[in-house]
C-alpha positions as CSV (number, residue, x, y, z in Angstrom):
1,X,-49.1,-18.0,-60.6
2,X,-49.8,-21.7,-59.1
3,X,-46.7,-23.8,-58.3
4,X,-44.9,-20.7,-57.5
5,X,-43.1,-20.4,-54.1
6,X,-42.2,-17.1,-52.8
7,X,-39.8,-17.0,-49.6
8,X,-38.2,-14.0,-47.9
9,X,-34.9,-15.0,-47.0
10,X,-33.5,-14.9,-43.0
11,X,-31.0,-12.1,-43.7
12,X,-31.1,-10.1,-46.9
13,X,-28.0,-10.5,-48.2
14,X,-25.9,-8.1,-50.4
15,X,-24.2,-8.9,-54.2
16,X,-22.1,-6.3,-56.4
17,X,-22.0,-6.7,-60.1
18,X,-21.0,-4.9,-63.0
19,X,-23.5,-2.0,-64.8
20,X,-24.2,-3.6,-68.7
21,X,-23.5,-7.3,-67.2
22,X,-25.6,-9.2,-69.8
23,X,-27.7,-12.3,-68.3
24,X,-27.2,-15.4,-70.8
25,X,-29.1,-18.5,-70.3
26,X,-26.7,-21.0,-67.9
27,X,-25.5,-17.4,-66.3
28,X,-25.9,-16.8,-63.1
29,X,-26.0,-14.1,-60.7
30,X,-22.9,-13.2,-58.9
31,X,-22.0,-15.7,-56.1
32,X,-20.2,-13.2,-54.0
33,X,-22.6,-12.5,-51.0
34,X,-22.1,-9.8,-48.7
35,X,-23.7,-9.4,-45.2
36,X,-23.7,-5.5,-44.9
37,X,-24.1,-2.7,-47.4
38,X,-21.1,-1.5,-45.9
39,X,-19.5,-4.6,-47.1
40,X,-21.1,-4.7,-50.3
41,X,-20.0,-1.4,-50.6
42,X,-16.2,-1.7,-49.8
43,X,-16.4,-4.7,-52.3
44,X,-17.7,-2.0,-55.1
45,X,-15.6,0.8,-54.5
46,X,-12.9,-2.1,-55.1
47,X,-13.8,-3.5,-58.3
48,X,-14.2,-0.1,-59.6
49,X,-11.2,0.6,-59.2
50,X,-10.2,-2.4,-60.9
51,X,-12.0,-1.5,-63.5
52,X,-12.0,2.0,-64.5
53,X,-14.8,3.3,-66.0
54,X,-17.0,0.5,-65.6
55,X,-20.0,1.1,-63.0
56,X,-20.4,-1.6,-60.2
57,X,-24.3,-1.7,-58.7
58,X,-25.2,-3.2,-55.3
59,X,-28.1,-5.4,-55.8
60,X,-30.1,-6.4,-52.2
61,X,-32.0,-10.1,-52.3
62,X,-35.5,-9.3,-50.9
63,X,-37.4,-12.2,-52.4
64,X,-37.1,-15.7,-53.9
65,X,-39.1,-17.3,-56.4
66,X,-39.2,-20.9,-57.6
67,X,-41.2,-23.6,-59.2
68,X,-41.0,-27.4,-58.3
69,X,-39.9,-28.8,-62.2
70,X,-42.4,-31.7,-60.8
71,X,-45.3,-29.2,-61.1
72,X,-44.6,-28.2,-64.8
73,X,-47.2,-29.6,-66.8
74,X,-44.4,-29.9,-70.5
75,X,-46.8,-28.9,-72.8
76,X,-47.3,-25.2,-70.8
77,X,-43.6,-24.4,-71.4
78,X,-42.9,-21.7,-73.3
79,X,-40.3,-20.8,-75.9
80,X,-36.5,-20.7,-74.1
81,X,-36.0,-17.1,-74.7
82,X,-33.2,-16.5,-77.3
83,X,-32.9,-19.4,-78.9
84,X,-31.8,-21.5,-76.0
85,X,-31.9,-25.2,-76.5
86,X,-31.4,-24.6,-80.2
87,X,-29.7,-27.0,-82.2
88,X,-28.4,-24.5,-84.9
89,X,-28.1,-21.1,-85.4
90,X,-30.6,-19.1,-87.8
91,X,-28.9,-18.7,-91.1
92,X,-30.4,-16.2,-93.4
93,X,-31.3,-17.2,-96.7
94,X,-28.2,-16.9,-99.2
95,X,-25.7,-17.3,-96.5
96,X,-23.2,-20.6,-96.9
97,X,-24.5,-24.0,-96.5
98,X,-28.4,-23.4,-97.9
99,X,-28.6,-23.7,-101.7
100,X,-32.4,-23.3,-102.4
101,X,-31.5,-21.7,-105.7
102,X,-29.9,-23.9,-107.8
C-alpha cells in the first residue's frame, strides 16, 4: 500500500485484554502497557481473577501501521465499516416513523 508507514517499535511492549472484547469504532486498544510478559502476565492472572470465567489474552505490539490523513486522496475512502458516521439507524420497512403505505 502507498502512504503506509510501517515501524517496529524500540521495545515490544506487552497489553492484556479480555477474550470476546468487541472493537467499536472510537474504541481503542487497551492503554495498559506492560514491559515484560512476566508482567503482562501477573496483570492477567489478576483480572481473571477479577473476573471469573472471563478469559484475559496477552497481546505483544510487533508492528505499527499508519497513514498521513494528508495523503488520503477523499474520494478513495471507503465505506466506515458498520455504519460509522451514520446519521440514523436503518429502520426496516413497517417499523415506526416510515408510513409508505398509506
Amino acid at each position: 500500500m502507498t502512504g503506509v508507514r510501517l515501524t517496529v517499535p524500540n521495545s515490544f511492549t506487552f497489553m492484556v485484554a479480555r477474550k470476546g472484547r468487541t472493537v467499536r469504532p472510537g474504541v481503542t486498544l487497551p492503554r495498559a502497557r506492560y514491559q515484560t510478559l512476566d508482567e503482562a502476565a501477573t496483570e492477567a492472572e489478576a483480572q481473571a481473577q477479577a473476573s471469573p470465567g472471563q478469559v484475559m489474552i496477552v497481546f505483544q505490539e510487533v508492528l505499527r501501521a499508519k497513514v498521513d490523513p494528508a495523503t488520503i486522496d477523499p474520494a478513495a475512502v471507503p465505506p466506515a465499516v458498520g455504519g460509522a458516521g451514520r446519521l440514523s439507524s436503518p429502520q426496516s420497512p413497517g417499523s415506526k416513523g416510515t408510513d409508505k403505505a398509506q
